[in-house]
C-alpha positions as a LaTeX table, in Angstrom:
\begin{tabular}{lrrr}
\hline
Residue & $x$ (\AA) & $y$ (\AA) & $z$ (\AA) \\
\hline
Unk1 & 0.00 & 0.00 & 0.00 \\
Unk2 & 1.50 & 3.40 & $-1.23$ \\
Unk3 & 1.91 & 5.89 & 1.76 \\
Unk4 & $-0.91$ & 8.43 & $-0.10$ \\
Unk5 & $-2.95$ & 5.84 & 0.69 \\
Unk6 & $-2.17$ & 5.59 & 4.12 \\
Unk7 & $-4.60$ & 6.56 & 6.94 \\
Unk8 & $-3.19$ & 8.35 & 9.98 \\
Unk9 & $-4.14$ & 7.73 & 13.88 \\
Unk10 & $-3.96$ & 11.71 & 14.27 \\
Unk11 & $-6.65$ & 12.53 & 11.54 \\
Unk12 & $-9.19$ & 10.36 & 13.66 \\
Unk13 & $-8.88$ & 13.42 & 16.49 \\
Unk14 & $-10.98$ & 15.38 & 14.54 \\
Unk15 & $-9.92$ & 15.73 & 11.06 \\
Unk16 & $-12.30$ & 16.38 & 8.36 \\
Unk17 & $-13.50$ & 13.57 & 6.99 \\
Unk18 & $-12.44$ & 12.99 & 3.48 \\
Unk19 & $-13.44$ & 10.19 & 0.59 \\
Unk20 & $-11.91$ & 6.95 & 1.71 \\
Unk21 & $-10.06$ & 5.14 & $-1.11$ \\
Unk22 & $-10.80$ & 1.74 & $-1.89$ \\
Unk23 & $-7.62$ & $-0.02$ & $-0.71$ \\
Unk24 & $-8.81$ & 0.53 & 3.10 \\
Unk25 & $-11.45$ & $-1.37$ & 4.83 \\
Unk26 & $-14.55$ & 1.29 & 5.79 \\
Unk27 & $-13.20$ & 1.35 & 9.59 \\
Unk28 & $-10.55$ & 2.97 & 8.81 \\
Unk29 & $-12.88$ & 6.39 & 9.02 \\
Unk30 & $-9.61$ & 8.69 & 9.45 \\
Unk31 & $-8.59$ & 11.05 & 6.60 \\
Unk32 & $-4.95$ & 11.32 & 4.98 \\
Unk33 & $-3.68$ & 14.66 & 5.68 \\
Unk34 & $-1.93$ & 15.98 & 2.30 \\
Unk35 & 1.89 & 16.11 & 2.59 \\
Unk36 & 2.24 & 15.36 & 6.52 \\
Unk37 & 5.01 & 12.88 & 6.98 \\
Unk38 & 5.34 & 10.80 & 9.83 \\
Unk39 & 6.98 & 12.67 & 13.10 \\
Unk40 & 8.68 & 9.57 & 15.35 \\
Unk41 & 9.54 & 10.44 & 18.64 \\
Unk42 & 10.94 & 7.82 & 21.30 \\
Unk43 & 9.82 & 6.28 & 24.44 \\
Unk44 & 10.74 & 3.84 & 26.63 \\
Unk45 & 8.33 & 0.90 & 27.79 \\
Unk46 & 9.38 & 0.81 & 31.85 \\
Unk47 & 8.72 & $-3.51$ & 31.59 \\
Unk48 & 12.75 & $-2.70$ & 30.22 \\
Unk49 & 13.45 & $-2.45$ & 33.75 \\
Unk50 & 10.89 & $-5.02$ & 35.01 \\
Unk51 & 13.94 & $-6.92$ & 37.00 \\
Unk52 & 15.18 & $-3.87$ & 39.03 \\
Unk53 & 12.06 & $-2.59$ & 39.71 \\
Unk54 & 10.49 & $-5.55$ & 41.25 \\
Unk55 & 13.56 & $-6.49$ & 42.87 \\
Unk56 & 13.56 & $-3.12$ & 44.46 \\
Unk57 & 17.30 & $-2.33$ & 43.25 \\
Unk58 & 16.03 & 0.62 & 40.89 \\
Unk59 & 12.94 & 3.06 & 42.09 \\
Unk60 & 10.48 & 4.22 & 39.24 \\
Unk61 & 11.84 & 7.60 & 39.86 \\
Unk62 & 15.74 & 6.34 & 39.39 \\
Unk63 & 14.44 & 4.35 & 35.94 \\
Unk64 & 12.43 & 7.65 & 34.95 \\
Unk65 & 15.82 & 9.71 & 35.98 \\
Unk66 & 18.16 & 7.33 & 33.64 \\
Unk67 & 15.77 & 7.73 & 30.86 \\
Unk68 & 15.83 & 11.33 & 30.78 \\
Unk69 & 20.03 & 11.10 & 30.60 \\
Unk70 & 20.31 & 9.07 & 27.51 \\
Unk71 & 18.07 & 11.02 & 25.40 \\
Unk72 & 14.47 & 9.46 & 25.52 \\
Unk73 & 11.64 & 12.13 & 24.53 \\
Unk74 & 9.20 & 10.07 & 26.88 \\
Unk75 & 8.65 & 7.05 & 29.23 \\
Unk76 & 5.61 & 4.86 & 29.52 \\
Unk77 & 5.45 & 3.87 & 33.41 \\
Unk78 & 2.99 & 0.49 & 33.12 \\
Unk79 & 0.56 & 0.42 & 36.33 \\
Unk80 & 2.50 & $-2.58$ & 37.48 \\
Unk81 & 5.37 & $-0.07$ & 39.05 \\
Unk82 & 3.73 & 1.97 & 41.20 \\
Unk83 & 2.99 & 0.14 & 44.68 \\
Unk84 & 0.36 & $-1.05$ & 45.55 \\
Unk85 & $-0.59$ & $-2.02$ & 41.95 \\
Unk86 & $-3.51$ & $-2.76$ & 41.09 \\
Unk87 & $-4.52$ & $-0.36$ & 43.82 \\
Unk88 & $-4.64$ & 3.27 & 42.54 \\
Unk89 & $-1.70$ & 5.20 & 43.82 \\
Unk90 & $-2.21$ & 8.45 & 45.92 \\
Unk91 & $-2.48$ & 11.88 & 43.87 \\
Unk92 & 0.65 & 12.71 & 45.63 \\
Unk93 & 2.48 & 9.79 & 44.32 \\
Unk94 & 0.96 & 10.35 & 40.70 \\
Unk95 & 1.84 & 13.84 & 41.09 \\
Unk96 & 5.54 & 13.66 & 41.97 \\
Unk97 & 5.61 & 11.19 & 39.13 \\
Unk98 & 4.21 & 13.64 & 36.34 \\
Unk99 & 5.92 & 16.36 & 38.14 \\
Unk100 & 9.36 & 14.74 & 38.18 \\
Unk101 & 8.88 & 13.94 & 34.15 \\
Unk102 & 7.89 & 17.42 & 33.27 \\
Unk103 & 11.11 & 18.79 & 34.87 \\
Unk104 & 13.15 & 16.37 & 33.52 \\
Unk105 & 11.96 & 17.41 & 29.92 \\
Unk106 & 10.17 & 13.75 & 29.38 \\
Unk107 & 6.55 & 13.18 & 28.62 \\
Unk108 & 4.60 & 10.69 & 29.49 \\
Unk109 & 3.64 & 8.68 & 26.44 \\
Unk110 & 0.79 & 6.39 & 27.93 \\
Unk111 & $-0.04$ & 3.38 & 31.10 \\
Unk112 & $-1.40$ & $-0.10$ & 31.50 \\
Unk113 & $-3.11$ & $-2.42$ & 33.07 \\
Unk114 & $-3.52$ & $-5.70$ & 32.76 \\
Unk115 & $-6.99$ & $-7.37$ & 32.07 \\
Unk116 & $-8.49$ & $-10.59$ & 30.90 \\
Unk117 & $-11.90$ & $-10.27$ & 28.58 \\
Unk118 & $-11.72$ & $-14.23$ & 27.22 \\
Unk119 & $-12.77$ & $-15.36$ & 30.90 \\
Unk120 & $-15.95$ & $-17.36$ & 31.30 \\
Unk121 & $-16.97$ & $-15.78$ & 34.30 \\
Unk122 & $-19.17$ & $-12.12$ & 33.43 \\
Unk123 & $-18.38$ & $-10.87$ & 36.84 \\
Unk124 & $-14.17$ & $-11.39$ & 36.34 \\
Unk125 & $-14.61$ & $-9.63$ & 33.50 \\
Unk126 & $-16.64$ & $-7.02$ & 35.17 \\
Unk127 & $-13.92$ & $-6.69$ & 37.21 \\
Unk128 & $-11.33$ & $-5.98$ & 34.82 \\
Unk129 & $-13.51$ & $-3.29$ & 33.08 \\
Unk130 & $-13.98$ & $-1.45$ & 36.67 \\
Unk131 & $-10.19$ & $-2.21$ & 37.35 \\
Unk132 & $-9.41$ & $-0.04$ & 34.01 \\
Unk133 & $-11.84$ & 2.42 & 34.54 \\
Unk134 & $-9.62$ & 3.52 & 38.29 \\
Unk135 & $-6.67$ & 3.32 & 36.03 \\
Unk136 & $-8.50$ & 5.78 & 33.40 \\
Unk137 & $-8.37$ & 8.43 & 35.95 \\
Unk138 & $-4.70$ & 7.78 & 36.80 \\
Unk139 & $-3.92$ & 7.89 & 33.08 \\
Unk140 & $-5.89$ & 11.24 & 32.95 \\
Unk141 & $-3.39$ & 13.17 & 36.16 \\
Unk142 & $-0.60$ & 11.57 & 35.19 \\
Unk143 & $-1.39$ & 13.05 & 31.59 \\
Unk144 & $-0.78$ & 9.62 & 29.62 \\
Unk145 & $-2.82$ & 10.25 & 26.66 \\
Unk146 & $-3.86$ & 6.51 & 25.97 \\
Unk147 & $-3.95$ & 3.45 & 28.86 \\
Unk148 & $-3.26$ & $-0.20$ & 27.50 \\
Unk149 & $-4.98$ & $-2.94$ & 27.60 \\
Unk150 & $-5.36$ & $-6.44$ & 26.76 \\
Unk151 & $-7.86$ & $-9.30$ & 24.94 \\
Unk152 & $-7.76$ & $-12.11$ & 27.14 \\
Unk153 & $-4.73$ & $-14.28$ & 28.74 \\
Unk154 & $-5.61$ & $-18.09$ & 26.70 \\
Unk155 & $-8.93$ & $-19.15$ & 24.95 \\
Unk156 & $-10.89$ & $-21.07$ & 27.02 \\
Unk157 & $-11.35$ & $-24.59$ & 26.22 \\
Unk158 & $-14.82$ & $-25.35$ & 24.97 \\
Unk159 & $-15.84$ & $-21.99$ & 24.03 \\
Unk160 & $-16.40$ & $-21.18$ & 20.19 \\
Unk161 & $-13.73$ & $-18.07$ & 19.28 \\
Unk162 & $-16.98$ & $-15.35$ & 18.25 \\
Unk163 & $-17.76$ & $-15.95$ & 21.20 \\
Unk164 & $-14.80$ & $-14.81$ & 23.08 \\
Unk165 & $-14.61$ & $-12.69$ & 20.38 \\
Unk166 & $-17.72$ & $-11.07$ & 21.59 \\
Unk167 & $-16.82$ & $-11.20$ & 25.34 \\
Unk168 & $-13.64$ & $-9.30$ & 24.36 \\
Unk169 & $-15.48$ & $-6.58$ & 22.34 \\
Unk170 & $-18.22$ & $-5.87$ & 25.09 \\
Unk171 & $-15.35$ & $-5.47$ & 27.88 \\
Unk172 & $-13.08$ & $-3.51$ & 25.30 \\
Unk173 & $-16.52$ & $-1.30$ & 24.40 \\
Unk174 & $-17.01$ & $-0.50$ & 28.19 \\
Unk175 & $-13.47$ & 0.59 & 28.98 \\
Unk176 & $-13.39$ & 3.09 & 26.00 \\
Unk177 & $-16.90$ & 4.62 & 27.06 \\
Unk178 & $-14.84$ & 5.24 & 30.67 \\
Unk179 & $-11.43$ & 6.12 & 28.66 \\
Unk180 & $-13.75$ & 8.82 & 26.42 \\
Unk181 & $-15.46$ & 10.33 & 29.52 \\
Unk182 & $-12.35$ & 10.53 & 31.43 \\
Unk183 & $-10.19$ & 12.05 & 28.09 \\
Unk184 & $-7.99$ & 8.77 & 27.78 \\
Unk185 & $-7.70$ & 6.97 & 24.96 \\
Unk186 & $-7.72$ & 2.69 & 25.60 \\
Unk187 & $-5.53$ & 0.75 & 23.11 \\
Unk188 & $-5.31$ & $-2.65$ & 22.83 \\
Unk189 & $-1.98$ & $-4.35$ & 22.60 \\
Unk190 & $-1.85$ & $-7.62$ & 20.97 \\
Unk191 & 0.67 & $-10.02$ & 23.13 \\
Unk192 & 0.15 & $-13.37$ & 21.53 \\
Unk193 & $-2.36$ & $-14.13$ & 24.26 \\
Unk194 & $-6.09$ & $-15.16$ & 23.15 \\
Unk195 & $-5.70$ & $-13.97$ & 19.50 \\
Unk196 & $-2.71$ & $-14.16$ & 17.67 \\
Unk197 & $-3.07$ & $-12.80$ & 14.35 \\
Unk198 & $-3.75$ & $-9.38$ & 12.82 \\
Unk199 & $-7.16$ & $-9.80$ & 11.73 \\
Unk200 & $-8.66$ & $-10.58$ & 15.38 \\
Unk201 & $-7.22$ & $-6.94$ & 15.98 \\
Unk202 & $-8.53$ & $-5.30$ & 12.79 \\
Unk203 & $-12.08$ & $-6.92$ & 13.55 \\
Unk204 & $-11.73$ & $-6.00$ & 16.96 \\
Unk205 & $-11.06$ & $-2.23$ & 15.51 \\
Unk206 & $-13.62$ & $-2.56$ & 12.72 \\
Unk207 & $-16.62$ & $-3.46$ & 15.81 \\
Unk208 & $-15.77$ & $-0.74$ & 17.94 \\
Unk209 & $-14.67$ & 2.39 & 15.33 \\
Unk210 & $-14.63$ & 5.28 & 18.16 \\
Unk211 & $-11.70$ & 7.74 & 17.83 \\
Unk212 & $-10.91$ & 6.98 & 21.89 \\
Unk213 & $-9.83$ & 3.69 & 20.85 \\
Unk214 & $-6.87$ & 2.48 & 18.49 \\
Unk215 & $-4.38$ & $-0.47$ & 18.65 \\
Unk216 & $-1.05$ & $-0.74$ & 20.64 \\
Unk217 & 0.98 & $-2.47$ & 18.20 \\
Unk218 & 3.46 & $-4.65$ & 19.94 \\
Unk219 & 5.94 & $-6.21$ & 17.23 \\
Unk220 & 7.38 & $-9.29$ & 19.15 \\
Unk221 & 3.98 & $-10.44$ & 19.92 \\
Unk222 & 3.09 & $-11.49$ & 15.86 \\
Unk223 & 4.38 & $-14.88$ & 16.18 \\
Unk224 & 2.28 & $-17.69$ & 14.16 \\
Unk225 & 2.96 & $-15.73$ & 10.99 \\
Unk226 & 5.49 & $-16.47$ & 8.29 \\
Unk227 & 5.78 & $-12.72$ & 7.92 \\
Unk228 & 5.62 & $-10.89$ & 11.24 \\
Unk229 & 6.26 & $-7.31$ & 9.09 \\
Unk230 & 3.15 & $-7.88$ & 6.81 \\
Unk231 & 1.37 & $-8.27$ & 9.55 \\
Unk232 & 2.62 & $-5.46$ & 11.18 \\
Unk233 & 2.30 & $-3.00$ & 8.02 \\
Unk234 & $-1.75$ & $-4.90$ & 8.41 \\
Unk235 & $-1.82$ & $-2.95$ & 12.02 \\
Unk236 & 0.32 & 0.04 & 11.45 \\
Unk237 & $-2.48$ & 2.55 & 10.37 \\
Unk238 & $-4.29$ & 1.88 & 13.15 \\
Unk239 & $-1.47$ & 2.29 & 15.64 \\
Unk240 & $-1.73$ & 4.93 & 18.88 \\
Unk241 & 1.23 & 3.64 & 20.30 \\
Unk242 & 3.79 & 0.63 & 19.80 \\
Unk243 & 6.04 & $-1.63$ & 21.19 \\
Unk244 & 9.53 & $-2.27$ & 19.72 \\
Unk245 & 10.88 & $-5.22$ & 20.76 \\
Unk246 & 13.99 & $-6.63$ & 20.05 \\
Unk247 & 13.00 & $-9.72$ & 18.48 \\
Unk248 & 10.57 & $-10.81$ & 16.21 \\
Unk249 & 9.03 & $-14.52$ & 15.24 \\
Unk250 & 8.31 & $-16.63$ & 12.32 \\
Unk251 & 6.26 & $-19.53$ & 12.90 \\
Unk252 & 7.15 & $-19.20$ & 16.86 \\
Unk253 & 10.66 & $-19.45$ & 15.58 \\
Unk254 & 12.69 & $-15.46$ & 17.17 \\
Unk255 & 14.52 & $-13.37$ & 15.21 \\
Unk256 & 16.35 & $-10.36$ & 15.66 \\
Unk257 & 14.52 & $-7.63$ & 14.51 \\
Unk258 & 15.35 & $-6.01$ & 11.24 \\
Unk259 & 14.56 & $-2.27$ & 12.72 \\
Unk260 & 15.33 & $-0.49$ & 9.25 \\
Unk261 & 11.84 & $-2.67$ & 8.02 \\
Unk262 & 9.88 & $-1.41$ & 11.33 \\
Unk263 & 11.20 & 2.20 & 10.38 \\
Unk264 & 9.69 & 2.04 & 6.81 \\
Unk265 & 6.25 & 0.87 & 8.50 \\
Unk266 & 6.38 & 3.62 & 10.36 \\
Unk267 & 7.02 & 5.95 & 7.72 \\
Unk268 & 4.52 & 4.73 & 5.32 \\
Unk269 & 1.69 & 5.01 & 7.81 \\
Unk270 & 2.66 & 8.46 & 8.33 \\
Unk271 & 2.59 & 7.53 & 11.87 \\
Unk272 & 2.70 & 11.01 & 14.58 \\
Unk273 & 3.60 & 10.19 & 17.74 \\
Unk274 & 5.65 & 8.18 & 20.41 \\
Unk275 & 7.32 & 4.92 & 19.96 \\
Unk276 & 8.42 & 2.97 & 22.88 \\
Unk277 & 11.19 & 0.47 & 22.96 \\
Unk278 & 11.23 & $-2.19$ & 24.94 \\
Unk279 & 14.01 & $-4.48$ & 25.50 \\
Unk280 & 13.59 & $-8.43$ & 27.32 \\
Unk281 & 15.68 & $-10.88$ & 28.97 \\
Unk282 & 18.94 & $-11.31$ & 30.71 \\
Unk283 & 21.42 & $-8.65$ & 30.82 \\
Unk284 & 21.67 & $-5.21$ & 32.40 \\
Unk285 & 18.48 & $-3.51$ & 31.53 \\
Unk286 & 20.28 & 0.43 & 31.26 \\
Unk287 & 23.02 & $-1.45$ & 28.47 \\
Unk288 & 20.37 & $-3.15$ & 27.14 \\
Unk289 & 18.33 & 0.15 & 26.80 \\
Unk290 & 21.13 & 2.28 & 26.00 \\
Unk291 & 22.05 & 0.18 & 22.91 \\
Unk292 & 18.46 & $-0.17$ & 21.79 \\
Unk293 & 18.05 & 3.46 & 21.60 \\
Unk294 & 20.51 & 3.77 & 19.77 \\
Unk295 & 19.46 & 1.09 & 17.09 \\
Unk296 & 15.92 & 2.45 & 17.08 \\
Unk297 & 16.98 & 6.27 & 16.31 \\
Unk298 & 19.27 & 5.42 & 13.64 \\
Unk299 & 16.95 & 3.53 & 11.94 \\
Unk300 & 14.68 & 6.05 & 11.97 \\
Unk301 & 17.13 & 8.95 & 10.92 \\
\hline
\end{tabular}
């Protein structure tokens, strides 16, 4: 698909609605803005430092501190990392936290939660969609424009896929009615969990077409495919965030990831906005993140 074709996330903010060509399903209800290229800025996903901050050997503040020295425009601080998660941290505590980012030059490119819609149960899932809806409002004073979530952790056994499928839409549905009235937008990461593929996401997109919700597309996490990229260029103009990882799979089988490929996905969807990195596994997590950035911003020069 030729990037004039492309639709960008930013046009479905309030852009005027323009003719959509016939290469793009009629979800995609954005408009192409003329002649405005993509603008990538970085940020880093804090699960990077998911060792030291569990352990207790790094604070979020320290993490948020080391960001700001080597050069990252943003940080994404996932729920998980402030204590007392899933509890709803203090206003102070969410205040030093947006406080300490603005003076360190940093914003804050989005949260998450963690959520399971492909449960059985009606009130578990219940549950989740009131857990998001607290973290709505701690996305909205932290000033995290978009809060993360996810379809389901397995499929259950037994269950025909539409209708998980529809389980997953109805909880999705309810958390972006809380995200809209609360200024949040929810975006949905897919993390080779329930669904696996591209196309549960696009229908996913297609049955709820609201501009407060888009995907979060998180490239390790395509792994059944023989080509993870297609399938990322499939999710890339519906993108409100991402997550560049490190590796990517074929047929379950990893792969370093070819960044300069990611880069052109990027550019082709005219994507606006932040991209956080995220690096995985053994190995100190500020080399690990050091190098990464590093990678990631030539590859996008």
């Amino acid at each position: 698909m030729q990037s004039d074709t492309r639709r960008t996330r930013r046009a479905f903010l309030g852009a005027a609605a323009l003719p959509l060509p016939l290469a793009l399903p009629a979800f995609a209800s954005a408009a192409v803005v003329p002649g405005l290229p993509a603008r990538i800025k970085t940020s880093c996903n804090l699960y990077s430092f998911n060792e030291p901050l569990t352990k207790g050997t790094m604070t979020l503040e320290q993490v948020i501190e080391f960001c700001a020295e080597i050069g990252f425009d943003a940080v994404d601080p996932t729920g998980y990392y402030f204590k007392g998660y899933p509890t709803v941290p203090a206003d102070t505590v969410i205040h030093r936290i947006k406080q300490l980012a603005f003076s360190l030059g940093l914003g804050i490119s989005g949260t998450g939660v963690r959520n399971d819609f492909a449960v059985p149960d009606p009130a578990k899932r219940d549950a989740d969609v009131a857990l998001v809806t607290r973290w709505v409002d701690v996305a909205a004073k932290l000033g995290a424009p978009v809060l993360r979530v996810f379809d389901g952790r397995v499929m259950p056994a037994g269950v025909p896929k539409p209708t998980v499928m529809d389980w997953i839409v109805d909880g999705i549905q309810r958390c972006v009615t809380a995200g809209e009235a609360g200024g949040v937008m929810i975006v949905l990461q897919n993390h080779n969990d329930a669904l696996k593929v591209a196309a549960d996401y696009l229908e996913i997109r297609k049955r709820i077409p609201s501009p407060w919700f888009g995907l979060n597309v998180d490239i390790g996490s395509l792994r059944t495919t023989d080509d993870p990229y297609a399938e990322v260029a499939l999710l890339a103009p519906y993108a409100y965030t991402w997550q560049v990882k490190e590796l990517v799979y074929r047929r379950d089988k990893e792969e370093r990831v070819d960044l300069k490929q990611i880069a052109g996905i990027l550019k082709d969807a005219r994507y606006r906005g932040y991209v956080p990195i995220e690096t995985l596994g053994p190995g100190d997590p500020k080399e690990k993140v050091r190098r990464y950035l590093d990678e990631f911003r030539a590859a996008i020069a």
